[in-house]
N, C-alpha and C positions, 0 to 999 in steps of 0.2 A: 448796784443794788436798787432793788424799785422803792422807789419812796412815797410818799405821803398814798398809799393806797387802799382801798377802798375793804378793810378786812372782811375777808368771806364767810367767819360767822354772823356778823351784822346783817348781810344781806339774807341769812337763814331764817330772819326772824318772822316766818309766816306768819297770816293771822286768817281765821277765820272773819271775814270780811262781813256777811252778814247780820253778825252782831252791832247791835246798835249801842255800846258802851265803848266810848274812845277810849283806846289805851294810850301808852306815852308813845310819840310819836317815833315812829325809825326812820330817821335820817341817815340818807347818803353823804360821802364824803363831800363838804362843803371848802370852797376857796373862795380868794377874793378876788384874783384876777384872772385866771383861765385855768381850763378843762377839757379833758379829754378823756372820752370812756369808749373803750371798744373792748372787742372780745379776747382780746388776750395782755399780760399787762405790760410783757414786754414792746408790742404795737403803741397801747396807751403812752410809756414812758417815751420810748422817741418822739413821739408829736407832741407830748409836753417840753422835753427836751429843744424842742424844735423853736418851742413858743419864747422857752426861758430864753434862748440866744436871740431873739428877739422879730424871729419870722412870725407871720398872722398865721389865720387858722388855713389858709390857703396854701401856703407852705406846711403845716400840720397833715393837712387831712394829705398830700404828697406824702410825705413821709410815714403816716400812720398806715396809708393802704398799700406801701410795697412792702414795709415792716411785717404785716399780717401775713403776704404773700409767701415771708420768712415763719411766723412763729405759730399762725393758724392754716396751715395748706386745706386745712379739712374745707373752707371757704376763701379765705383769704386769697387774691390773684395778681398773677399777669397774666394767664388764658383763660380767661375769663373777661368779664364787664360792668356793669353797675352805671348808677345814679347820682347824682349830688343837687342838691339843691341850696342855695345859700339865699341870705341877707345882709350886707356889710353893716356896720356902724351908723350909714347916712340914712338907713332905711332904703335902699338899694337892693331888690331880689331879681335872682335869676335860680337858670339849672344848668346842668349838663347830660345828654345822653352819651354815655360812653357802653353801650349795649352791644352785644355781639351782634352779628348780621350770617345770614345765609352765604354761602360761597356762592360765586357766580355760576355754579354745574348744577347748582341746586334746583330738583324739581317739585314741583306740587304734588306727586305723589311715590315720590324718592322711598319710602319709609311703606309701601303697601306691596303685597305679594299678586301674582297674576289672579288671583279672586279678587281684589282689590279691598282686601285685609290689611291689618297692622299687622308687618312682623315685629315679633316681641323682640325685645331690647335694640331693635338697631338703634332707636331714637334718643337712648339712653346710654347703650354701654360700647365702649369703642369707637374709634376713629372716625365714624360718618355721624356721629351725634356731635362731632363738634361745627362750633359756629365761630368766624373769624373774631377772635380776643381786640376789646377795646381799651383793656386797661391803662397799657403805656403809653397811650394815644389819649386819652381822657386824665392822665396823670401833669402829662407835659403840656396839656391845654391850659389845663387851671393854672399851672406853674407859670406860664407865658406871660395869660393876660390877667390874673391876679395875685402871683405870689413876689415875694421881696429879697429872699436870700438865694442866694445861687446855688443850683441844683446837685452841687458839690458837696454842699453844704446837708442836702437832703437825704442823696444817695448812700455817704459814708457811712453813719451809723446801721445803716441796714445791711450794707455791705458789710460790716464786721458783727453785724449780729449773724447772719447767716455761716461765716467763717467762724464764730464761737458756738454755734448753735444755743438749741431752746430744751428746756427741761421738759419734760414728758410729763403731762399731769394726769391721774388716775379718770378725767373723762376722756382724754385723747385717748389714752391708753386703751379703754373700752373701745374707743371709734373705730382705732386701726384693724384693733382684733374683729372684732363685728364687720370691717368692709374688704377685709384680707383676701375672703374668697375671689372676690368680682375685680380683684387687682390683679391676681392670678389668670382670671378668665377674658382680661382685656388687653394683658402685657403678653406681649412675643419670648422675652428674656425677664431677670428678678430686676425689681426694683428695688429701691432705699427702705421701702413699706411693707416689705415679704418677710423681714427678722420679726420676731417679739419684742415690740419695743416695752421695756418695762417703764412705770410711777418714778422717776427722778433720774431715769436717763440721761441723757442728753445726743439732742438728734443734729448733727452738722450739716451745712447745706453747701460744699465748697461747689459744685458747681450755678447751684442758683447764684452765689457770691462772684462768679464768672463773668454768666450773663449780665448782671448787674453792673458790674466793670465795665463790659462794652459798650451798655448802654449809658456810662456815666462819660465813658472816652467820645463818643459818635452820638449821643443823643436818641431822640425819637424812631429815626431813621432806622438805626439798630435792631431793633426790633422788626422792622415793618417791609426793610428796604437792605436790610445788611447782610450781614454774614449768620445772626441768628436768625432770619426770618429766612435765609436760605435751607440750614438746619432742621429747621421748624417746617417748613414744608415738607422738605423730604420723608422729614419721619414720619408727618400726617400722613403720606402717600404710601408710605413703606407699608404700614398698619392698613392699608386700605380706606383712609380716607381723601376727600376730595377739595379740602384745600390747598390753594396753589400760591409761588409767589405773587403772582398779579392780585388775588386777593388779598394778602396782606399790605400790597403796597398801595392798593386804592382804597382801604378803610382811613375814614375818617370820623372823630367826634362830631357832637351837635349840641352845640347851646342851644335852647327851646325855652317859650316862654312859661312858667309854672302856673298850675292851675292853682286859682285863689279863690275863697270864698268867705261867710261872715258865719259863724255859731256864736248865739248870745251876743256878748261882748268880746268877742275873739274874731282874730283874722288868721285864717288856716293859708300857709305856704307850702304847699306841697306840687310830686312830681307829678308833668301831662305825660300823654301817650307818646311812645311807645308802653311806657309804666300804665297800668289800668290803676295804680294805687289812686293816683290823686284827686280820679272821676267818681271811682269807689266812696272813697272815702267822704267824699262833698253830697256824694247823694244818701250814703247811709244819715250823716251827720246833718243835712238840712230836712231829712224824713222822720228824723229823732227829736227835733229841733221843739215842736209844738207838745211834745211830753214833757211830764212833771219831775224827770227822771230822780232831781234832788229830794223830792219829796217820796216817791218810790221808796228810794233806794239804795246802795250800792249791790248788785247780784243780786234785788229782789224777784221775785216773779215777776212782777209790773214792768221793771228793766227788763230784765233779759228776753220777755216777749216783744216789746216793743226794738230794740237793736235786734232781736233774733228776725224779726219780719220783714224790718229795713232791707237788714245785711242778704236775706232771699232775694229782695225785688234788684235790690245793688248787681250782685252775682249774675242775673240773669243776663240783664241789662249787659253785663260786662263780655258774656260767651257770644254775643250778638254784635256789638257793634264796634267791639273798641280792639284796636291791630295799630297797625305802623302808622301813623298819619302823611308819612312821604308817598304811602302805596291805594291808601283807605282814604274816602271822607268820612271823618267824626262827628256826629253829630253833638257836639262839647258843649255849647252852649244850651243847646235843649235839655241834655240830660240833664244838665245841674239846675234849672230852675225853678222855683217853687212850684208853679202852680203844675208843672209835669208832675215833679215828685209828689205831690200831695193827691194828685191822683194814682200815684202808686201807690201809695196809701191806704184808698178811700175800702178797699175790700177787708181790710184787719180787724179783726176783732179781740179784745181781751177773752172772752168766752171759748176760742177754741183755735189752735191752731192752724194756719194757712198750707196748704198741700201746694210744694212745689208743682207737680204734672199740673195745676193749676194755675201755675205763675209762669209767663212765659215772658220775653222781653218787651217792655213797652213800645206802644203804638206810634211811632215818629218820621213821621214824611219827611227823606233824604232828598233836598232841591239837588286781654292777656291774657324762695324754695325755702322745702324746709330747710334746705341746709346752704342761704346763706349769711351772711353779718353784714352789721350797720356797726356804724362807729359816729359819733356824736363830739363837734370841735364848738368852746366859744373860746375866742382872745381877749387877750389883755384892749385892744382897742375895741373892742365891742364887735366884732365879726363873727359869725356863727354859721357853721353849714351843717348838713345833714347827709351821710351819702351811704348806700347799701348797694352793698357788692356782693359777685356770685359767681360760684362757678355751676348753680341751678342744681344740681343730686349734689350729697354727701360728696368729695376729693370729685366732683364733677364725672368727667365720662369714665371715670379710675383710668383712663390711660396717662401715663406718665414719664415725662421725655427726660428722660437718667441724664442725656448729654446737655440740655439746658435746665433740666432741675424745679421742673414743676408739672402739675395737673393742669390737663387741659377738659376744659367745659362741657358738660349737654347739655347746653342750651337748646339746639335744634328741637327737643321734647317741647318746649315752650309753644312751637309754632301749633298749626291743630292738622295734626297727621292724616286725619279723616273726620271729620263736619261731624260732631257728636258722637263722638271718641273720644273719653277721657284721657287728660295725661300722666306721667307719675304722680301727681298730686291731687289728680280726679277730676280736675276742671273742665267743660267739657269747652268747643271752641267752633266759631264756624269761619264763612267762609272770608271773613276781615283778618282772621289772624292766619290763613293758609300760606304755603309755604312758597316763595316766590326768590328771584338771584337778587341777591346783597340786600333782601328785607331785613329789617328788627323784629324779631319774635315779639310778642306780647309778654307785659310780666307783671309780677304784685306789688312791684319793691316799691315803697311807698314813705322815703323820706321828708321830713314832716319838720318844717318850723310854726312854731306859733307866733303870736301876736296880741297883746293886751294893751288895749287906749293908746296904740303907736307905738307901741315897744316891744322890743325881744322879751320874750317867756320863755318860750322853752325851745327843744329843738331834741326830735325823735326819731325814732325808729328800728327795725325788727327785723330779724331773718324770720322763715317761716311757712315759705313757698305762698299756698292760698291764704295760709292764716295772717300774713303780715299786716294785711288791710286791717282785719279786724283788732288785733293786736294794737297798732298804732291805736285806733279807735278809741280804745280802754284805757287805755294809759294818758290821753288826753282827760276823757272823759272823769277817770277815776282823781285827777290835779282839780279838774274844774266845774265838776259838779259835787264830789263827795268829798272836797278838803281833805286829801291825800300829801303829804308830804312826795317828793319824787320816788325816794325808795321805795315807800308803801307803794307807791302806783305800777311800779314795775313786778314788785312783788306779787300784786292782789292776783288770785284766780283769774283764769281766762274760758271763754269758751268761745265758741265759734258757729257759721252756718253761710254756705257757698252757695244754696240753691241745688244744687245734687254733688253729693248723695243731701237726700231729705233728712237729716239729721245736724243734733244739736252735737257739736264734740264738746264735751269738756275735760279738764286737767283730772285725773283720778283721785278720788279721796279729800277734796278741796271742796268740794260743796256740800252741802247738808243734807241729809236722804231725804225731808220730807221737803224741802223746796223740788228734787228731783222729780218726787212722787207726782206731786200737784203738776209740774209740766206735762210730765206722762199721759195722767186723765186729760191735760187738754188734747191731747194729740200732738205732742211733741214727740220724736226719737231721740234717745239720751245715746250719746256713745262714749264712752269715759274709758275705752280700752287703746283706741287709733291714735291717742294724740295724748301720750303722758307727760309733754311737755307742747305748750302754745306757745311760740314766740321765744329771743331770748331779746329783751328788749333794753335798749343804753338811749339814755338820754340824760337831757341838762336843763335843767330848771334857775331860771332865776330869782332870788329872795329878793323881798322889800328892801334889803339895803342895799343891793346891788351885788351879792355875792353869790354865786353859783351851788346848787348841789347837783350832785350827779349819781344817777340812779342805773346800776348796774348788774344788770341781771345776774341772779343765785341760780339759774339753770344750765348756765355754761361757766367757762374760768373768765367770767366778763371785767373788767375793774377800771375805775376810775382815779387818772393820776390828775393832778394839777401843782399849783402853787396861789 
């Protein structure tokens, strides 16, 4: 039974934010000694589960992202990749890339037709959009070198969660049915996902529960080097994709240092490149920095122009320069520093609108889904990571290996097909994130710890594809500028802006017509149809007395367990 969890009428309790009358505050589920919120709650409960028997959060976040891989496939991975970013107790941070990579056959222009076109869906649906999975390879790292109970200990519960299966909740139920067709048109034979699953099913996973077995008997290996990675290639190959075993046994994770920066009184810990979030994010937030945004605001005009202009010059910045840093040099330190930013800056005006064809990447002499999840862990000894994972599209490339029991990735759409050519998610990309053997695509995922006078605050982040950046953004901003309790901050309205398309997206029906209006006259585009949902965003807030809440989003079956 899930226990102490985070009721999903509470997280219902919208509010029109722009009002300047505090109501009573909506708190997330609060504990006193550790937390876990991810996107589904059966994931949540084992890594709480995890914590009670008395492994850190580093043994959690192991067990909470192969749990997902069981209870949310719609994201949740082993073929797939993702991010983590931590802090321990001592005040100790790091990351990890555990990101897909290019296969070694892979060309730079793999994905264009003899006019040197994009062909449609290769990059996205079927067997050549996938990219070598780093997840049981970034799972068994952190486990290594910083978890404490033995990975026996991690495995089992998910292992018999897949062998009991997971109930069907009335938005999977939607998802399946909504991506049913592009399962059909990427599978050879039916899948597990070809039935109607109905609202209180329950969906078995005996052979994900297999592969898991193997890899609990043999380890890392198993996967990468074994009898399933032998499997697993074949059937890429069979499908007509160009992953080989040599590629799955030459992938390797990467610790990498996290990019850190100062807002106000805050110390931002988030992911570097391959992830564009954490570059993003430090230049929207240090170009916001010299607004009044408290006095603004929360979703005033005054806000939302000043983050909306930011987040343009951010974006551009981001299609220009930022890609694999194994492959690219980054110009990382430039980007984030003030007096750059603040001349990104210097052309904004409150009077009217900035025109992206206007904005193009800053001037700097060289000597990166919506459909993935984050899950958000702190412990009982004060440990806290942050880590967003992806299989990049909805059930990723919808191909689906029946004999090891899961969805494998398009990530490959991440990399930039053709130099200013958007990709499923519009972003457009040039020649830093082009496609090259055993590269990291570029991505948004953008997990996010904070930091207040030395100390853990909080620890965030979003699925979302481009929005994730902005997303995190908000939910910072909305805790530490507008005295948001966490739920509120997860809850509040979102909008967003990439740099192209030249529009403002917002959540439908969450903003006020005449704040709408008045953006319109300046020369804003409003789009409140593309993006009915911004973000589903989990995270963990720490209170003045030391005890946790955790704010977990009302837009998916998101919840927060603890004790």
């Amino acid at each position: 039974m899930i226990k102490h969890c985070l009721p999903i009428v509470l997280a219902l309790c919208l509010f029109i934010s722009c009002k300047k009358t505090k109501k009573e505050p909506v708190k997330g589920l609060i504990t006193k000694n550790a937390m876990v919120v991810s996107a589904r709650a059966e994931a949540s409960q084992i890594g709480s589960d995890i914590l009670e028997k008395g492994g850190n959060a580093f043994d959690a976040m192991c067990a909470t992202q192969l749990a997902l891989a069981v209870a949310y496939p719609f994201a949740g991975n082993i073929g797939g990749g993702g991010f983590m970013v931590y802090r321990k107790a001592n005040g100790e941070i790091g990351s990890i890339d555990f990101r897909e990579k290019a296969p070694m056959t892979a060309t730079k222009d793999m994905y264009l037709d003899e006019n040197g076109e994009v062909i449609p869906e290769k990059s996205t649906l079927g067997a050549m959009a996938v990219g070598v999975p780093g997840t049981i390879a970034g799972v068994f790292d952190v486990h290594k070198k910083l978890g404490v109970l033995p990975m026996e200990d991690i495995l089992k519960p998910v292992i018999a969660l897949a062998h009991k299966g997971v109930v069907v909740t009335k938005k999977q139920e939607k998802k399946i049915k909504k991506y049913q067709p592009l399962f059909f048109k990427a599978n050879k034979d039916s899948i597990l996902f070809d039935k109607t699953w109905k609202e209180g099913e329950v969906i078995k996973y005996p052979k994900l529960a297999n592969t898991f077995e193997r890899i609990l008997k043999h380890g890392r290996d198993e996967f990468y080097k074994g009898e399933t990675a032998k499997r697993l290639a074949k059937f890429i190959q069979d499908n007509g994709g160009i992953i080989t075993e040599e590629d799955l046994a030459s992938y390797e994770a990467k610790w990498r240092e996290p990019v850190t920066f100062t807002y106000d009184d805050l110390k931002i810990i988030s992911m570097a490149p391959p992830s564009s979030g954490g570059v993003c994010l430090a230049q929207i937030m240090k170009m916001i920095e010299p607004f009044h945004l408290d006095e603004y605001g929360h979703n005033s005009l005054k806000t939302i122009q000043a983050i909306t202009e930011a987040e343009r010059r951010a974006y551009a910045d981001r299609s220009f320069y930022l890609g694999d840093p194994d492959f690219v040099k980054i110009p990382l330190e430039t980007l984030i520093k003030e007096d750059y930013l603040s001349g990104r800056m210097s052309n904004f005006s409150f009077d009217k609108a900035t025109i992206s064809s206007d904005v193009s990447h800053g001037n700097i002499q060289i000597i990166e889904s919506n459909e993935t999840t984050h899950y958000s862990i702190v412990d009982q000894f004060g440990n806290a990571i942050a880590c967003t994972t992806t299989l990049n599209g909805a059930y990723g490339s919808k191909l689906y290996c029946s004999e090891l029991g899961f969805f494998l990735n398009n990530e490959m759409d991440d990399f930039s097909s053709k130099p200013g050519v958007p990709n499923m998610f519009g972003l457009i990309g040039a020649e830093a994130n082009s496609i090259l053997p055993e590269k990291r695509m570029l991505s948004s995922m953008t997990p996010t710890i904070v930091e207040k006078d030395g100390k853990l605050l909080m620890t965030v982040g979003t699925p979302g594809g481009s929005t994730i950046i902005t997303s995190v953004l908000q939910t910072i901003l909305n805790v530490h500028e507008f005295d948001m309790t966490m739920q509120e901050a997860v809850n509040a309205p979102r909008f967003h802006h990439q740099w192209l398309p030249d529009e403002v997206r917002m959540e439908p029906n969450l903003f006020d017509r005449n704040l709408i209006k008045q953006l319109e006259n300046l020369g804003y585009s409003i789009n409140e149809k593309d993006s009915p949902v911004i973000g589903k965003v989990d995270g963990i807030l720490v209170l003045e007395d030391n005890s946790y809440e955790g704010g977990a989003d009302y837009r998916g079956d998101d919840t927060a367990v603890g004790f």
